[in-house]
C-alpha positions in Angstrom: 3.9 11.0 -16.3 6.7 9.0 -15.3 9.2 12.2 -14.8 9.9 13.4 -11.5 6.9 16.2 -10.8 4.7 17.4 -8.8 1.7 17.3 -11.5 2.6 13.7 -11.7 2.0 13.1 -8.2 -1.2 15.1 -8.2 -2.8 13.2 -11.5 -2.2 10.2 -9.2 -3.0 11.0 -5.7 -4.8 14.1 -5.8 -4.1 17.9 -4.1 -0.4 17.6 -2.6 1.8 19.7 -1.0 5.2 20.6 -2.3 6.7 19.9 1.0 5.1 16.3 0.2 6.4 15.9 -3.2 10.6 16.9 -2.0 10.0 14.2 0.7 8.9 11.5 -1.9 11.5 12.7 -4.0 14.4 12.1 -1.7 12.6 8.7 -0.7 13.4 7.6 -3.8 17.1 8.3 -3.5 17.2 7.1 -0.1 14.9 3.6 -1.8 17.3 3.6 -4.4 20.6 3.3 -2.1 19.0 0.6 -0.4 17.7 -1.4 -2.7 21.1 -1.9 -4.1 22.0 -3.9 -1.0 19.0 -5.7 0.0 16.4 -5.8 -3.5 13.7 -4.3 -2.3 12.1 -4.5 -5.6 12.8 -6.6 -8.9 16.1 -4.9 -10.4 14.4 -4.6 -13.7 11.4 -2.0 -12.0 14.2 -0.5 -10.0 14.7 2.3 -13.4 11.8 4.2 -13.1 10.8 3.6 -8.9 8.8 6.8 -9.5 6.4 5.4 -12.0 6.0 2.0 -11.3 6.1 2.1 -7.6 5.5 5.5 -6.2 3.1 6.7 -8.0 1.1 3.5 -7.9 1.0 3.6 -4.6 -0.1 7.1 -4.3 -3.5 6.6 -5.9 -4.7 5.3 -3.0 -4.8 8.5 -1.7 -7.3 9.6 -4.3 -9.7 6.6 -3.7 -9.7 7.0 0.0 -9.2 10.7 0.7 -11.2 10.6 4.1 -9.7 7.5 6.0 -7.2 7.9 9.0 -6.3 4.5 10.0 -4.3 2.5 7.8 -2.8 -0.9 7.7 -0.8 -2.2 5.1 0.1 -5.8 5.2 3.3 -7.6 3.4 5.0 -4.1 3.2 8.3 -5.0 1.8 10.0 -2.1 0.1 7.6 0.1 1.7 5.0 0.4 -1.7 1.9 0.9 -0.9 2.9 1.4 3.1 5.4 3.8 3.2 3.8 6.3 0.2 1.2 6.4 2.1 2.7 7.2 5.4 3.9 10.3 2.7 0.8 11.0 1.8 -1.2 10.4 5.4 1.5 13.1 7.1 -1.1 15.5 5.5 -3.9 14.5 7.1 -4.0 15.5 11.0 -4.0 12.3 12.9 -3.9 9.8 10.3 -1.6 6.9 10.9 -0.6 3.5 9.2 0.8 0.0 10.6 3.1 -1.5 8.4 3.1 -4.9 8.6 6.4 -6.9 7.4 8.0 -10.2 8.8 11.5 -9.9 7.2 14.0 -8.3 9.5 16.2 -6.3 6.7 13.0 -5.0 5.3 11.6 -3.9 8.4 14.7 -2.1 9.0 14.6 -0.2 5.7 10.9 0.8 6.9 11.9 1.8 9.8 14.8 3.9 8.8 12.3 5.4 6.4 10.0 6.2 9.0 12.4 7.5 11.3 14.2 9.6 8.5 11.3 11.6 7.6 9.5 11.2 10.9 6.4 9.6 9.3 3.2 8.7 11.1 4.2 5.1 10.6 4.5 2.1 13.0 6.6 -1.1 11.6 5.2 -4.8 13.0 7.8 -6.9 12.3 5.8 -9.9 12.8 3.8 -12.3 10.2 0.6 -11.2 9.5 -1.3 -13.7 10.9 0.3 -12.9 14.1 -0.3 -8.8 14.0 -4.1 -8.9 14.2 -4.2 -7.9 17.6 -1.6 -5.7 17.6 -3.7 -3.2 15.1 -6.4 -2.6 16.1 -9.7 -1.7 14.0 -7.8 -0.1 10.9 -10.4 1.7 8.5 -8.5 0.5 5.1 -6.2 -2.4 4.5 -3.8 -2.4 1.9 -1.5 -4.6 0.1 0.5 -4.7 -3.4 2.6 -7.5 -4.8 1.8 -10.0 -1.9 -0.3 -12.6 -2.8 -3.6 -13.8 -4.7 -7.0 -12.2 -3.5 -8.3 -15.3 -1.5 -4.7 -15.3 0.0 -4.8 -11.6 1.0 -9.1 -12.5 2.4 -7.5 -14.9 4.5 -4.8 -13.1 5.7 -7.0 -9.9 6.1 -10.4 -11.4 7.3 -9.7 -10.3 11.1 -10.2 -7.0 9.8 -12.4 -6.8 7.0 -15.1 -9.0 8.6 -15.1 -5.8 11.5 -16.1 -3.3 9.2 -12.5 -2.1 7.4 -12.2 -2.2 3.6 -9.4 -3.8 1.4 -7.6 -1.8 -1.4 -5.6 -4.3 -3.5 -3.4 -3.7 -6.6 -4.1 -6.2 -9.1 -3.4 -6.7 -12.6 -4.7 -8.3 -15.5 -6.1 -11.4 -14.3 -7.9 -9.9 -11.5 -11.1 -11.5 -12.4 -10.5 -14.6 -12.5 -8.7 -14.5 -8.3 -12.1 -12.8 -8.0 -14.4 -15.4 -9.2 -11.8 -18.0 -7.1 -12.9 -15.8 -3.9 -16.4 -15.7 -4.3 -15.7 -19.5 -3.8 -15.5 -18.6 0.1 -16.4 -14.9 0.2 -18.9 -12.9 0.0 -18.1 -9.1 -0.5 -19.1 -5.9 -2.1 -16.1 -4.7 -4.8 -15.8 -1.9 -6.5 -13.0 -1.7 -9.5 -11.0 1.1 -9.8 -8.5 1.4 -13.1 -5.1 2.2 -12.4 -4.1 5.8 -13.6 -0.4 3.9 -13.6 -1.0 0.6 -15.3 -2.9 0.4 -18.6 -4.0 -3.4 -17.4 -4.2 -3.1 -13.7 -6.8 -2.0 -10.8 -7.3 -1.4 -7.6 -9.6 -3.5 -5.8 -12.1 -2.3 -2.9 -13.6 -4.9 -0.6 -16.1 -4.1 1.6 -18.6 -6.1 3.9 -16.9 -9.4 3.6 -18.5 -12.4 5.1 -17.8 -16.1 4.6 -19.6 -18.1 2.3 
């Protein structure tokens, strides 16, 4: 699955376009170029972007087929974020906020965005600072950025007003989930990864403090 293809798009994120799939494919290249300058991503992931980040991202899409409004928090190279905004432009009127403090990055979003004229905004602001400036997302999203109580607190604003979290983890989810439930309360569901023999995708819903 890790070759560059439609069908391994689809396995991940579910009915897509071909239009779709060219435009992630020359998001790669245009990832790939930058990433030499300013490391978007760990050099040794940077081999096979299409697997390990790309794809991984797209399954989101197949969890949450329905939902509009996105925000993705800690959006760095643009994985979840910017697959999704991909992935969204397929849906009429869906939208995501990207939300990333470091100005290079941001830049490399918004190039991204601007390139393939994705339904994208980039908040270049920390995300305790960008509550209020996205307002009443549906799902919340974030990969690589921190441990789940971390990502609670960061994301509370939101999820306490009715939006639910999808967060990659890997294998020692359960034991940042036991740590939460510390603090937390919340329904989860696990989703396996279709990309990661030992990772998931966390969904939060209904979270309340303890």
């Amino acid at each position: 699955m890790s070759s560059f293809s439609l069908e391994s798009l689809e396995a991940a994120a579910g009915p897509v376009s071909r239009e779709t799939f060219d435009r992630l494919v020359a998001f790669e290249q245009m990832f790939q170029k930058w990433n030499r300058s300013i490391n978007l991503v760990a050099q040794s992931t940077s081999a096979d972007v299409w697997q390990r980040h790309i794809l991984d991202s797209a399954q989101l899409a197949r969890i949450e087929p329905g939902a509009v409004r996105w925000a993705d928090i800690g959006s760095g190279g643009g994985f979840p974020g910017l697959v999704m905004a991909f992935l969204l432009a397929e849906r009429p009127g869906a939208s995501i906020n990207l939300v990333e403090s470091n100005r290079k990055k941001a830049s490399f979003l918004q190039a991204v965005v601007g390139q393939f004229n994705l339904p994208a905004r980039i908040v270049a602001r920390r995300i305790e600072d960008s509550h209020a400036l996205v307002a009443a997302p549906q799902i919340v999203t974030a990969r690589a950025l921190a441990s789940l109580s971390v990502l609670l607190d960061l994301s509370a604003p939101w999820l306490t007003s009715g939006a639910r979290g999808l967060f990659h983890k890997g294998r020692d989810y359960r034991a940042e989930v036991q740590e939460s439930v510390n603090r937390w309360s919340f329904d989860l569901v696990e989703h396996r990864s279709v990309t990661d023999p030992h990772g998931v995708i966390l969904e939060l819903s209904n979270l309340r403090p303890v």
